[in-house]
C-alpha positions in Angstrom: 11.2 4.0 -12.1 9.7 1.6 -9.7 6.5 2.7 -7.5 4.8 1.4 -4.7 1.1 1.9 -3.9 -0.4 0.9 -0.7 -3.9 0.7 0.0 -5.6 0.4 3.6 -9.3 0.8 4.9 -10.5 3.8 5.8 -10.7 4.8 9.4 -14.3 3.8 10.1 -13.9 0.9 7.7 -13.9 -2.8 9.9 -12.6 -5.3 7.9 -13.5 -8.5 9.2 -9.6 -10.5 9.1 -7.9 -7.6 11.1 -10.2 -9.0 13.8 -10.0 -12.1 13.7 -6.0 -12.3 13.1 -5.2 -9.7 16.2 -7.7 -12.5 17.9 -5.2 -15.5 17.0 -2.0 -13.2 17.9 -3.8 -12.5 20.9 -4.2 -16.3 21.4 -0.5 -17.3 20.4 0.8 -15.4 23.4 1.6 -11.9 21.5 -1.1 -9.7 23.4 1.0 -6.6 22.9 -0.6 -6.2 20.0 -3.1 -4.0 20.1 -3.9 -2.9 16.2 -3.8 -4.7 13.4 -4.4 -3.4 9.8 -4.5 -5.3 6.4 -3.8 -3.8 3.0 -2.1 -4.3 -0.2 0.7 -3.6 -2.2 1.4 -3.5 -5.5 5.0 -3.1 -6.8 4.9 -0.6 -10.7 7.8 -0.5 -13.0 7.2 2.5 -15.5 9.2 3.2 -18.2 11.6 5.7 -17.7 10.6 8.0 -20.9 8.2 9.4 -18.5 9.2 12.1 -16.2 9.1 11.2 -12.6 5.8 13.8 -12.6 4.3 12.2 -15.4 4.8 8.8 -13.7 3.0 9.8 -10.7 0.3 11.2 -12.4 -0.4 7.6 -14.1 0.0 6.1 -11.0 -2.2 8.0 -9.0 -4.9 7.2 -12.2 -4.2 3.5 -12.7 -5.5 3.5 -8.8 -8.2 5.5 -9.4 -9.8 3.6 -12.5 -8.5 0.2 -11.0 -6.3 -0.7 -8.7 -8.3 0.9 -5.3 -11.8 1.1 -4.3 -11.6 4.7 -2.9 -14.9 4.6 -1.4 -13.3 1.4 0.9 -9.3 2.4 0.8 -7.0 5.3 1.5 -3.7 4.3 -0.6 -0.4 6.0 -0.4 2.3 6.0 -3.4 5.5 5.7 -3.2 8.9 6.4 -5.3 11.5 3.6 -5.1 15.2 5.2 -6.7 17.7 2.2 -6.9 21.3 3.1 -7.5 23.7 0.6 -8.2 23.1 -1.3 -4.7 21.6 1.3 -3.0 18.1 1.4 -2.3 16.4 4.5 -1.7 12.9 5.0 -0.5 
């Protein structure tokens, strides 16, 4: 199965390039912009000998031990199901 985890800063947290890019949208013309946040994502392929459970559970621990800084982030996980062609989310 393929996950997604994405991470953003806590609510509170500034991070200093949300600022200064909604500044250049602003600049470029695009000053309906009014919030800007920056994360990441990272894309997991787990083998499917897990159960789907047991595959969430490792995910939400690889972000735990390393993948977030949960003092910093919030992060939010994901199940992608892909069927011949059709992508569900």
């Amino acid at each position: 199965m393929r996950w997604t985890v994405t991470t953003l800063l806590r609510p509170g947290v500034k991070g200093s390039d949300e600022g200064v890019v909604l500044k250049c949208l602003h600049d470029l013309g695009y000053v309906e912009a009014s919030e800007l946040r920056i994360g990441k994502v990272f894309f997991i392929n787990i083998d499917d000998a897990l159960t789907k459970d047991e595959q969430e559970s490792k995910v939400h621990d690889m972000c735990k031990k390393m993948l977030v800084n949960t003092v910093l982030y919030n992060y939010t996980i994901i199940v992608v199901i892909i069927l011949k062609n059709l992508l569900i989310i």
